[in-house]
C-alpha positions as a Markdown table, in Angstrom:
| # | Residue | x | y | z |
|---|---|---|---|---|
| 1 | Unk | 151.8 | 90.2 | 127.3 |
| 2 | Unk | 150.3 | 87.5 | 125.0 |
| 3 | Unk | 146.6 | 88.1 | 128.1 |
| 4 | Unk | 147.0 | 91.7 | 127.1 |
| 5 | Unk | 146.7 | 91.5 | 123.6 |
| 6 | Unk | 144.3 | 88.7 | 124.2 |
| 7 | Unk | 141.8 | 91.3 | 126.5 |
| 8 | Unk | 142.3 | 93.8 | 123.3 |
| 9 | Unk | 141.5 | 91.7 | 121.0 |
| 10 | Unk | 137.9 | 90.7 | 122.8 |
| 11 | Unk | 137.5 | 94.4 | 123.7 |
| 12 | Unk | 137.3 | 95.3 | 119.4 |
| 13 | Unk | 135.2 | 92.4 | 118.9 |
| 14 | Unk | 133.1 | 93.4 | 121.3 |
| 15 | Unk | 133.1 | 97.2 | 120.6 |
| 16 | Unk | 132.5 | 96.3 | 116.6 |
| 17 | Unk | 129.2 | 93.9 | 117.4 |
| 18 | Unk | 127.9 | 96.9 | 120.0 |
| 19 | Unk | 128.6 | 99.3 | 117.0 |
| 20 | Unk | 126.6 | 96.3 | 114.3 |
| 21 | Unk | 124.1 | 96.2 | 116.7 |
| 22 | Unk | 123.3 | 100.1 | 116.7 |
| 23 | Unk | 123.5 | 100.3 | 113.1 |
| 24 | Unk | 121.2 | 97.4 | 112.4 |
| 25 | Unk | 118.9 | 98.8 | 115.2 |
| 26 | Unk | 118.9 | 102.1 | 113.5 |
| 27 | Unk | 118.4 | 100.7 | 110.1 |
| 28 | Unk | 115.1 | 99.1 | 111.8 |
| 29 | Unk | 113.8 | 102.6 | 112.6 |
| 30 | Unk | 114.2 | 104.2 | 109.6 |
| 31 | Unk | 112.5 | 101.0 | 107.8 |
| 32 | Unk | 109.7 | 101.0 | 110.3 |
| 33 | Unk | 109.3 | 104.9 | 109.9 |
| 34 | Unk | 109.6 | 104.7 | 106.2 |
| 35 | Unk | 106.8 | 101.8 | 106.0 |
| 36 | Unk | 104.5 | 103.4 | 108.8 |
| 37 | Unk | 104.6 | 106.9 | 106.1 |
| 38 | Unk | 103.6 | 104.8 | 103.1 |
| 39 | Unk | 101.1 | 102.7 | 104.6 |
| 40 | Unk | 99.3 | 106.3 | 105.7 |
| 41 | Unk | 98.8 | 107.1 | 103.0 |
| 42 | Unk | 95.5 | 105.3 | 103.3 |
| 43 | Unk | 93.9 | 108.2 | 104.8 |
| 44 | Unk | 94.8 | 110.5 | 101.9 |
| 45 | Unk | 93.0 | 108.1 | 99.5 |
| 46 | Unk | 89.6 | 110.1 | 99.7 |
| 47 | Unk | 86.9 | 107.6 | 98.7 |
| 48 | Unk | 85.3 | 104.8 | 100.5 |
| 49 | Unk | 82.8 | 102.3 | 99.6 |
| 50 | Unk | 79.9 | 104.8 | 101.9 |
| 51 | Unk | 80.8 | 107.4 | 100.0 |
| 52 | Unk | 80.3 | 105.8 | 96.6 |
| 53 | Unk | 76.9 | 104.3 | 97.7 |
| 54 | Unk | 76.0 | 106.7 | 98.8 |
| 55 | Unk | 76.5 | 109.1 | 95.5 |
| 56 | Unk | 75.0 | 106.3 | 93.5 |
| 57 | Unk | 72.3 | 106.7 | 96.1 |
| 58 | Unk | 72.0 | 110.6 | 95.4 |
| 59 | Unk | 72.4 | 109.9 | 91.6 |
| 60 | Unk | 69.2 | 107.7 | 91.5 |
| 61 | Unk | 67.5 | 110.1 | 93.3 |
| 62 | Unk | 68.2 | 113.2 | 91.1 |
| 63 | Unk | 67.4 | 111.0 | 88.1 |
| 64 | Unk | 64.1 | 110.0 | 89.6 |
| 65 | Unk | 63.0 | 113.4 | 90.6 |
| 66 | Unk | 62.9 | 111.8 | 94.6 |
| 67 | Unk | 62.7 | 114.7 | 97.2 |
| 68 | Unk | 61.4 | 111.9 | 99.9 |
| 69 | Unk | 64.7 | 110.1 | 100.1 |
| 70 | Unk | 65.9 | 110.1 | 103.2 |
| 71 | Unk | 68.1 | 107.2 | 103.5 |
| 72 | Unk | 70.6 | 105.2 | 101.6 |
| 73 | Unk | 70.5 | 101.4 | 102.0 |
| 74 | Unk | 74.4 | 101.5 | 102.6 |
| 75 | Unk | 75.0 | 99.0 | 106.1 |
| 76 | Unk | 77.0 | 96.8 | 104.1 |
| 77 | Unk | 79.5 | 99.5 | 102.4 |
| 78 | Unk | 79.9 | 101.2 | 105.9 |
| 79 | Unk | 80.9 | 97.7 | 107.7 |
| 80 | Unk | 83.0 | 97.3 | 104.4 |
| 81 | Unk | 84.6 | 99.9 | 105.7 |
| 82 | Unk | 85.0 | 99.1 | 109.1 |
| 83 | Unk | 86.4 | 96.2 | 108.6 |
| 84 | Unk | 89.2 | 98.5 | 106.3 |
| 85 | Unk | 89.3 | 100.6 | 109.1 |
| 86 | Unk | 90.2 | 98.4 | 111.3 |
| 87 | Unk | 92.7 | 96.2 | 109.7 |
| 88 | Unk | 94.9 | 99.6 | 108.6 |
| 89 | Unk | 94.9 | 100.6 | 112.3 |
| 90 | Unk | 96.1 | 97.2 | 113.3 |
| 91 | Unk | 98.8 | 97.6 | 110.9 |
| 92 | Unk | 99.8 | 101.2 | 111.7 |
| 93 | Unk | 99.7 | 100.0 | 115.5 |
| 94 | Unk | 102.2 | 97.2 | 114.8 |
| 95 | Unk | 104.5 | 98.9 | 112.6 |
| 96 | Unk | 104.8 | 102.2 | 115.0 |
| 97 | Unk | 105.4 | 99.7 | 117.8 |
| 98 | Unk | 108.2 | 98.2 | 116.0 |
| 99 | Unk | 109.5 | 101.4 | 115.2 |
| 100 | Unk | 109.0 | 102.1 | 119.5 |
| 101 | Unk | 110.7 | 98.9 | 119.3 |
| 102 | Unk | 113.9 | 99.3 | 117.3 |
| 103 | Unk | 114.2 | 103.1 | 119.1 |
| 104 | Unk | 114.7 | 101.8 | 122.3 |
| 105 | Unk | 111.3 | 103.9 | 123.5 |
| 106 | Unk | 109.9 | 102.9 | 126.8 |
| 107 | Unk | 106.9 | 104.6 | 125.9 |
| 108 | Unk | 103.4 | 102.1 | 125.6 |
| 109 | Unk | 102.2 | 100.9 | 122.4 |
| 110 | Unk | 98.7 | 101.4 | 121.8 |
| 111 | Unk | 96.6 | 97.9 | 120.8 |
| 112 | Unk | 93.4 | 98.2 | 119.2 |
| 113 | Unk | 91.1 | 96.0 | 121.1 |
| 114 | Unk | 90.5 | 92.5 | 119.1 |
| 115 | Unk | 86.8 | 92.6 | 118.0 |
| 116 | Unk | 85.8 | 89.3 | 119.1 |
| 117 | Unk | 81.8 | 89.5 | 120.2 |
| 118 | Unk | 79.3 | 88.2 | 118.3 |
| 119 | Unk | 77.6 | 91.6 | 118.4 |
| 120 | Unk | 80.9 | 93.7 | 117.4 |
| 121 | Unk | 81.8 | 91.1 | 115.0 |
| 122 | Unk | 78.4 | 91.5 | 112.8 |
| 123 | Unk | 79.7 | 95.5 | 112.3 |
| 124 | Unk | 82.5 | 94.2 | 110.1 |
| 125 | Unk | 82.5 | 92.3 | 107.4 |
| 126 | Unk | 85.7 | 89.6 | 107.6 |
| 127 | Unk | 87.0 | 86.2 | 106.6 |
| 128 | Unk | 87.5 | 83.8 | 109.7 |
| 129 | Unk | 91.2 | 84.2 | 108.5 |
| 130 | Unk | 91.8 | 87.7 | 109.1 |
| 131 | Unk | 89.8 | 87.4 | 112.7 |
| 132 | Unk | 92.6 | 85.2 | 113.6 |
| 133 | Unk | 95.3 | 87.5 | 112.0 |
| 134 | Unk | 94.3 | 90.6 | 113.6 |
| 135 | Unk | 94.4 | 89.2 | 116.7 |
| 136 | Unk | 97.7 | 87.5 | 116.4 |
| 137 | Unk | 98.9 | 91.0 | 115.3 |
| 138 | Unk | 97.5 | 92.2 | 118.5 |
| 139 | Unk | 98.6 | 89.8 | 120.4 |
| 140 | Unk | 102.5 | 90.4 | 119.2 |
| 141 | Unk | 101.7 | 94.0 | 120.5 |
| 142 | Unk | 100.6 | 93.0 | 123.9 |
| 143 | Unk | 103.9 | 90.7 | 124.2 |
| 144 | Unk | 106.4 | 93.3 | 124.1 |
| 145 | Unk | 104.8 | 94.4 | 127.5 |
| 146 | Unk | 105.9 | 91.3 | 129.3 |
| 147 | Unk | 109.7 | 90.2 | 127.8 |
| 148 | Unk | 112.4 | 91.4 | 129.1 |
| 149 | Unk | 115.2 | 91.7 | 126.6 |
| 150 | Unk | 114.9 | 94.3 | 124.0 |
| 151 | Unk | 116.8 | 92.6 | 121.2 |
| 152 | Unk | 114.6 | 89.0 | 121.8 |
| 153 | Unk | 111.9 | 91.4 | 122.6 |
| 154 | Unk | 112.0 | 92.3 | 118.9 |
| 155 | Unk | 113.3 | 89.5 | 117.2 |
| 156 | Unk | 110.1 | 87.9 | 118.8 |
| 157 | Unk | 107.5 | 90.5 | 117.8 |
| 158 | Unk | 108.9 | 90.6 | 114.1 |
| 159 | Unk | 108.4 | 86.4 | 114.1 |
| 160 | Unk | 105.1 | 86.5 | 115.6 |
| 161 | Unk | 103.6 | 89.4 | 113.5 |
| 162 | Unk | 105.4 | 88.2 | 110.2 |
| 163 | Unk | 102.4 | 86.2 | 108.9 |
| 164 | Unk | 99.3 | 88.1 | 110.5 |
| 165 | Unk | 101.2 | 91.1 | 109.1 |
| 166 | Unk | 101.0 | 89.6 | 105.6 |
| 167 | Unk | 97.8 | 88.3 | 106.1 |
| 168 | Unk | 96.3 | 91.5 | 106.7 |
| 169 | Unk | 98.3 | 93.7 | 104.3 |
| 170 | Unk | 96.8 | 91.4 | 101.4 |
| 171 | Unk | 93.3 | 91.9 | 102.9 |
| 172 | Unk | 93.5 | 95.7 | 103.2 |
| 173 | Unk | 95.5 | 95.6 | 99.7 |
| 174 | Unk | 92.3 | 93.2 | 98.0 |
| 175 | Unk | 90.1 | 95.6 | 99.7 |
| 176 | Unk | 90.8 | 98.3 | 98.0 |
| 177 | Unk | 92.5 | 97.7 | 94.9 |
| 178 | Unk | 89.8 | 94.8 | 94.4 |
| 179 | Unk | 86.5 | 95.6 | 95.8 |
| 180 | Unk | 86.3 | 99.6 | 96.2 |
| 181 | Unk | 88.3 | 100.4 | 92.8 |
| 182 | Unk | 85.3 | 97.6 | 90.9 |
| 183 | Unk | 83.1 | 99.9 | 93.2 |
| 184 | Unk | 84.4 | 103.0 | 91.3 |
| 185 | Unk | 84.2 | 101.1 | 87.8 |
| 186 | Unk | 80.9 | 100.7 | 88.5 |
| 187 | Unk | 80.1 | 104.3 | 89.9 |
| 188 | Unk | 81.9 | 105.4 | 86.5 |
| 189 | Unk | 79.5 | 103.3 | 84.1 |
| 190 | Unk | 76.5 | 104.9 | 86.6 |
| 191 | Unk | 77.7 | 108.0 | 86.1 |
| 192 | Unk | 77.9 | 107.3 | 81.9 |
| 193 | Unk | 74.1 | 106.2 | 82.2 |
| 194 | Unk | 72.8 | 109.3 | 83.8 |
| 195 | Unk | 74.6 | 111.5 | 81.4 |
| 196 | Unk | 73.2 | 109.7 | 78.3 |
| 197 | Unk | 69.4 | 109.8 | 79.9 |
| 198 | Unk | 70.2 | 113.5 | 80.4 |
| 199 | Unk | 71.0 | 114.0 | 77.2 |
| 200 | Unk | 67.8 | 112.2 | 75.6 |
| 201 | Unk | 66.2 | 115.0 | 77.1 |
| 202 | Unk | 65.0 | 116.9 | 73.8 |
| 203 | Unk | 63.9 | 119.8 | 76.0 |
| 204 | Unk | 67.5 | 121.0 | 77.1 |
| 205 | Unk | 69.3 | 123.7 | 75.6 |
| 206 | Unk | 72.7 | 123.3 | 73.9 |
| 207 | Unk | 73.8 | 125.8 | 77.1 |
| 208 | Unk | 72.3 | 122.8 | 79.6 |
| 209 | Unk | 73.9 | 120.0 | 77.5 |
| 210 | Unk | 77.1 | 121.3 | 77.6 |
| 211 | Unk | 76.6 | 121.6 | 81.8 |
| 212 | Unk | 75.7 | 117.9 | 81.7 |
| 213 | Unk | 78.7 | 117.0 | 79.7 |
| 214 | Unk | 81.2 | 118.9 | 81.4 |
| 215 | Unk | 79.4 | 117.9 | 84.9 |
| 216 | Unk | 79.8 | 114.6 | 83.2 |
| 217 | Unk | 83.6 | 114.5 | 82.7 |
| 218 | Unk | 84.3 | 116.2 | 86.2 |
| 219 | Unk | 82.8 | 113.0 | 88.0 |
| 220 | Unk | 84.8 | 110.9 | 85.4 |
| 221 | Unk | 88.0 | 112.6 | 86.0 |
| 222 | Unk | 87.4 | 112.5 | 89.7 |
| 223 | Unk | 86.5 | 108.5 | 89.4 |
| 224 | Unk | 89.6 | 108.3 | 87.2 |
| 225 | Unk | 91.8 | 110.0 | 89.5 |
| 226 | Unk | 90.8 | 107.6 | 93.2 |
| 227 | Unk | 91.3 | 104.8 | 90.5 |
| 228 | Unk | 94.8 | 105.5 | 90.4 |
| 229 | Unk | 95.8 | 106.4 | 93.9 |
| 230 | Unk | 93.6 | 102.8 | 95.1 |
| 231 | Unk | 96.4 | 101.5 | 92.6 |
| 232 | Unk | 99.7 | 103.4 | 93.6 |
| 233 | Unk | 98.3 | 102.2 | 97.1 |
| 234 | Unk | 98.7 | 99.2 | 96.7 |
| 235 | Unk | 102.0 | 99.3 | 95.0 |
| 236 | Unk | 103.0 | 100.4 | 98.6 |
| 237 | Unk | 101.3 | 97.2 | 100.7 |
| 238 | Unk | 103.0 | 94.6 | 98.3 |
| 239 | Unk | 106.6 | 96.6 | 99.0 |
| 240 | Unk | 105.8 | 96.5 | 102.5 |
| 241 | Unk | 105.4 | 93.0 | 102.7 |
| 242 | Unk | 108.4 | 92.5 | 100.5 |
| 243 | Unk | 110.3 | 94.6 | 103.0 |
| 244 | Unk | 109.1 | 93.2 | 106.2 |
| 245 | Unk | 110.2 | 89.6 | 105.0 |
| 246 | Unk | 113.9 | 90.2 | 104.4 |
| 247 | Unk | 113.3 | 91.9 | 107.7 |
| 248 | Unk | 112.4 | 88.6 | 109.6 |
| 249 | Unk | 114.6 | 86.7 | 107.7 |
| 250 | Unk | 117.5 | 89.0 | 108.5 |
| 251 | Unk | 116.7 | 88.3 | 112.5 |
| 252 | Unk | 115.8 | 84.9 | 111.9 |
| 253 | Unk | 119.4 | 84.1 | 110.4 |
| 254 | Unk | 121.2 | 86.7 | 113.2 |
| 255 | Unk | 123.0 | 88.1 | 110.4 |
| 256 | Unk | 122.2 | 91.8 | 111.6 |
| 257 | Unk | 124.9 | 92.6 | 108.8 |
| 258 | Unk | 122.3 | 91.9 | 105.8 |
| 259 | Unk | 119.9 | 94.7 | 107.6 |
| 260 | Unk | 122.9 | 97.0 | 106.7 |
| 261 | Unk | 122.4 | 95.7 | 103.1 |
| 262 | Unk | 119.2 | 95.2 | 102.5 |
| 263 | Unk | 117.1 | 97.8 | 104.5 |
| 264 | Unk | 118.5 | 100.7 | 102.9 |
| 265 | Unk | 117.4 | 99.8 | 99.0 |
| 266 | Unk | 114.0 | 99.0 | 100.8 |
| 267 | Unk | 113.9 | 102.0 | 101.9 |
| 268 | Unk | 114.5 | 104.2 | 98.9 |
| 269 | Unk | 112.5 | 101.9 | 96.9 |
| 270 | Unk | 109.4 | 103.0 | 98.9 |
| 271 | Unk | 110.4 | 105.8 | 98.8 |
| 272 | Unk | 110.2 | 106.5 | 95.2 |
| 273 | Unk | 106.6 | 104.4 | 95.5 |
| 274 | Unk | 105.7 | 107.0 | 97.8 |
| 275 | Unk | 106.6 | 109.7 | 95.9 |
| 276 | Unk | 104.9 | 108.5 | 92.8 |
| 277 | Unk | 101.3 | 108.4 | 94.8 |
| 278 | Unk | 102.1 | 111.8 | 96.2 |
| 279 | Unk | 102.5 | 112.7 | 92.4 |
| 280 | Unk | 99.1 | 111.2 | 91.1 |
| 281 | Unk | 97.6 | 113.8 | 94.0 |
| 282 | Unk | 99.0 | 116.6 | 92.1 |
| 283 | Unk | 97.9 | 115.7 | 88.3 |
């Protein structure tokens, strides 16, 4: 009798950790779904540092009466980009292969090839630290190929991507909310200039000087606007940093329980981050 109970006893235990382990799993998904969202919001941004040298490059050229310019000296804005580029894909490949991960998908993740000739690696413009990030991140990508236990599998990807992951997130997030939005404080203070010189010109009309001014605070207002999604942007990295730590931590201490606790206010805190840059795109 006492063996019977004994047997029924393991058999809850062991039913209740099955069911913690789906949960916790499940909680994973959603996270990785709910961060992979956010972090594409990248591509609904709509400016780039190209595209603002190359309207400063079209700006000059108005204001100099140049009908010969062909071409914009803007190599170093379009590997600026690149190298943007690149590191967002990275990141999009590693959180969609944790979400692969935590879904139980058999299905291959895709890995961005690592950049690492001299030729490809003059196209770009990074620091010797995100070189080794991204390919660490790739690396933790190509790994899940060859383990054979699922829950190790991703207890072992979350470890090894935990600090290229970071790494990378504060390079994209300097990036933008850094470099391109002083880009488009500068662009704004360009487009100030021509507006003033336009104005010095005694021989418009009031009718053209109200064009200029109104042509003026379009460009301002559109400026103003990519200011302020670059921003609400990178509200979203920093959260998913701040998320993807308590994540590793979580595995780290096998305490799958704390996922059931902590993933879920992650979650709807993004969330509302998300849903405040959707509402900027709509002002």
């Amino acid at each position: 009798m006492a063996q019977k109970y004994q047997a029924k006893f393991v058999l809850i235990i062991l039913i209740n950790f099955f069911l913690i382990g789906c949960v916790s799993f499940r909680n994973v998904n959603t996270y990785s779904q709910a961060s992979l969202k956010g972090l594409q919001k990248f591509e609904e941004l709509g400016t780039s540092f190209k595209q603002c040298c190359l309207e400063n490059c079209l700006s000059n050229a108005i204001q100099t009466y140049d009908l010969e310019n062909s071409s914009c000296p803007c190599s170093s804005s379009a590997k600026a980009d690149r190298s943007v580029t690149l590191t967002y894909h990275a990141l999009k490949n590693y959180l969609a292969g944790l979400a692969k991960l935590s879904a139980k998908s058999l299905k291959p993740i895709d890995v961005v090839p690592f950049v690492d000739s001299v030729n490809d690696s003059m196209l770009i413009s990074w620091p010797s630290d995100q070189f080794k990030a991204y390919g660490a991140i790739t690396q933790a990508l190509s790994n899940t190929i060859t383990q054979k236990y699922r829950k190790w599998k991703l207890r072992a990807y979350l470890q090894n991507g935990q600090e290229p992951f970071k790494q990378l997130v504060e390079f994209l997030d300097f990036s933008l909310s850094q470099n391109l939005r002083g880009t488009l404080g500068v662009e704004k203070l360009a487009r100030k200039v021509d507006a003033f010189n336009l104005l010095k010109d005694p021989t418009l009309s009031t009718w053209d000087r109200r064009e200029v001014v109104s042509d003026y605070y379009a460009k301002i207002r559109a400026i103003e606007s990519s200011e302020k999604l670059t921003l609400a942007y990178s509200k979203i990295l920093n959260h998913l940093v701040t998320g993807h730590q308590q994540l590793v931590e979580s595995f780290r201490s096998t305490d799958l329980n704390r996922l059931k606790e902590v993933l879920p206010d992650q979650i709807r805190t993004l969330e509302d981050i998300i849903a405040q840059f959707n509402k900027l795109q709509t002002l």
